[in-house]
N, C-alpha and C positions, 0 to 999 in steps of 0.2 A: 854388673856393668850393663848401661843400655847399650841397644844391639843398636850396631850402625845402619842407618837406610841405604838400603844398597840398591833399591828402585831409582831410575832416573827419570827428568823431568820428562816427560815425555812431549812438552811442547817440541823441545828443543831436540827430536829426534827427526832433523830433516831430513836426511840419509833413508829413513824407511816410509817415506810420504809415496804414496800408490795417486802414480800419472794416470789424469783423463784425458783422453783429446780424440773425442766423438764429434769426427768432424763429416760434412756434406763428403769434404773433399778428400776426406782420407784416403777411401779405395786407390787414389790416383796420386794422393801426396806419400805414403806410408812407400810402396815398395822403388817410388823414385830417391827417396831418402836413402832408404836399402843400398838399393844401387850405389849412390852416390860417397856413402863413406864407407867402401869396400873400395872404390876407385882411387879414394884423393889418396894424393902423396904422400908418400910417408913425413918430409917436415910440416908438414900442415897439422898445427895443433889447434884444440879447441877456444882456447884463447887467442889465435888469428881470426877464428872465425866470428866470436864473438867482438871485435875490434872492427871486423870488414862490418858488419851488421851495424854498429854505432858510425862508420862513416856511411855505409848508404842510407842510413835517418838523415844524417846533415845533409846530405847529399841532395833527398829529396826535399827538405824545406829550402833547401837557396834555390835549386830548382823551382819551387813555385812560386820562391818571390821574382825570379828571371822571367817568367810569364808575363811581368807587368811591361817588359820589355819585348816580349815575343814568344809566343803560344807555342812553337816546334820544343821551347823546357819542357812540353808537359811529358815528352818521349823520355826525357834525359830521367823526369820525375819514375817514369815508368819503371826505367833501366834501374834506377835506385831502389823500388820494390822488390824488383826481384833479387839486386845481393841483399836487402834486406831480410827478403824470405831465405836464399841461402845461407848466410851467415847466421842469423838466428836460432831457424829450424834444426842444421847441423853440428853446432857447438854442443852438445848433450848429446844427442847419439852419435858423435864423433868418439868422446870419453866413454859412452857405455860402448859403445861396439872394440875400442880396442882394452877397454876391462882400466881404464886409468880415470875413472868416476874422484872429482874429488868433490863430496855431496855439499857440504859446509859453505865452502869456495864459490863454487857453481852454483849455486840458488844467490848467494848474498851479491856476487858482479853481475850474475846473469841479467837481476830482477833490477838491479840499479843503474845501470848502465840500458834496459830498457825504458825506464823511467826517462831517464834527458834522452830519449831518443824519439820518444811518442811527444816530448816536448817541442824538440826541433821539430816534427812534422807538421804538429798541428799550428804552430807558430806561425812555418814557411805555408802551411792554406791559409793564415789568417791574412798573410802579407798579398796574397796573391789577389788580383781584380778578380775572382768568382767568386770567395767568400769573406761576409760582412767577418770582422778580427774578434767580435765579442761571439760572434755565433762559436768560431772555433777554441775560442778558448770554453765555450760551454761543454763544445764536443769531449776538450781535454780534462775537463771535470769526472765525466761520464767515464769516461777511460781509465781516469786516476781510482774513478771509486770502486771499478771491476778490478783493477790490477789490486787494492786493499782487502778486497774482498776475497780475491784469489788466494793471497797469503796469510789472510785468517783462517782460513779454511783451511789449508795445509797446518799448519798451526796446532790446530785445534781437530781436525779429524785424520790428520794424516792422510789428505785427497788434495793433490795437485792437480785440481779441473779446472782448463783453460779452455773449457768448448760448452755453449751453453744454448741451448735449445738446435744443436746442430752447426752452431755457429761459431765461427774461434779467430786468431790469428792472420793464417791464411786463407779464408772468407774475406774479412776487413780490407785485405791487400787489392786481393782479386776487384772488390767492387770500386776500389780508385784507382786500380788501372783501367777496367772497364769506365767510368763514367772519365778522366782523361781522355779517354780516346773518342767520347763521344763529343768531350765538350771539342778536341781537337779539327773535329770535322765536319759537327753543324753547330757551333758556338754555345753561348751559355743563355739558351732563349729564357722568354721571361713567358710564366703559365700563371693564368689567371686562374683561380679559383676563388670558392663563393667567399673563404677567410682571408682574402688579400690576395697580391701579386707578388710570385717567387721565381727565381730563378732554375734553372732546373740542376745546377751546381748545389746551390740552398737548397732545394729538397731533397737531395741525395744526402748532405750532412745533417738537416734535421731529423731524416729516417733514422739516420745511424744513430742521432742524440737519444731516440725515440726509445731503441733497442736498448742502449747501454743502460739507460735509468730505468727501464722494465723489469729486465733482468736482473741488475741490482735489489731493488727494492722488494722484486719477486722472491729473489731468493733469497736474501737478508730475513725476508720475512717467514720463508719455511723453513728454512736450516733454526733460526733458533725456536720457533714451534716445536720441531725435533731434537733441539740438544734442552732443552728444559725439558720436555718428557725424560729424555735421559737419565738428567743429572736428578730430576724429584725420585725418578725409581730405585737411583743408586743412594740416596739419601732417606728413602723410605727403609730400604734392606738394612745401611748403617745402622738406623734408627732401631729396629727391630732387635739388631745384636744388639747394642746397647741395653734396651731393657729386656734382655733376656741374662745380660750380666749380672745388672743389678737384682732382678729375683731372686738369682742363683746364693746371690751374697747375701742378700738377705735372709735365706732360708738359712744356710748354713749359721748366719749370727743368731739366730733363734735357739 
């Protein structure tokens, strides 16, 4: 009788993918997380948190299309970052810290449900009088193709790395609350440079276009440099067994 394969697929082993998040701002974000779901209520589950997180994404795109009527949204946008960052951040170690992990679940809503949420944002900048609407849907491109990136890699190496040259999540946040509050209180001036004239709202999302497609394409391009070394040496050894079999059988049929 042939023997059953009793190996599983191991893409499909989301449950044992090994988190990254080498972040600038960990030192400062990691033990207030700590803190934070040691504290919440016991009905507070990780799927309210995730839920709060999907309304302050809406939250902060109607916000900045509200700017087109008066600039004090960008505070309201601000306040939306941060449940954004709470709800976000603490839905997964809300589940690991009380041991009620459910891995399957949690990756497949976590990651979909941030999908229409980076939507709604970038939309509600593109609606907003600081940025041109095709600029930010370029942004949303750039985003889209890190968050694919993200779950190939989990995928395929069992590394859930969402921080990328120091950079991550709560970085992205931080620097539109920061430029918000800049544009809040000396406007959204326009700077000349020697390749045209930009807004200083528009240089703050093109940096960020900048990053996302570097990073991408940076590491699209070394991770499989490194998974074809891989797979040729594991393919080289196969190979070796193989014709070490066939000799074998050959001698023997002599």
């Amino acid at each position: 009788m042939a023997k059953k394969n009793t190996k599983k697929n191991k893409l499909a082993k989301i449950e044992e993918h090994q988190r990254v998040n080498d972040i600038l701002l960990g030192p400062l974000e990691r033990p207030a997380i700590a803190w934070l779901v040691r504290h919440l209520p016991s009905w507070v589950t990780s799927d309210h948190l995730t839920f709060l997180g999907f309304l302050a994404a809406v939250l902060i795109g109607v916000s900045y299309w509200l700017t087109n009527f008066d600039t004090r949204f960008l505070w309201l946008a601000n306040f939306g970052f941060f449940l954004n960052w709470f709800g976000d951040s603490l839905d997964g170690n809300l589940a690991r810290y009380r041991k009620m992990e459910r891995p399957k679940y949690g990756f497949f809503i976590d990651h979909t449900v941030d999908t229409i949420s980076e939507v709604s944002i970038f939309f509600g900048m593109g609606l907003s009088p600081f940025v041109d609407f095709e600029l930010a849907l370029i942004a949303l491109v750039g985003y889209l193709c890190m968050a694919n990136l993200v779950y190939i890699t989990t995928s395929v190496k069992g590394e859930f790395k969402i921080s990328y040259g120091s950079l991550g999540p709560t970085e992205a946040r931080v620097i539109a609350m920061i430029a918000n509050m800049v544009i809040f209180f000396i406007g959204n001036p326009i700077i000349n440079l020697p390749f045209g004239e930009f807004s200083l709202y528009k240089l703050v999302i093109i940096a960020v276009i900048c990053l996302l497609f570097f990073f991408f394409f940076y590491t699209t391009i070394t991770q499989a440099v490194e998974l074809e070394r891989e797979d040729r040496k594991k393919l080289l050894v196969k190979n070796k067994k193989s014709q070490g079999k066939k000799s074998k059988g050959k001698k023997k049929n002599k």
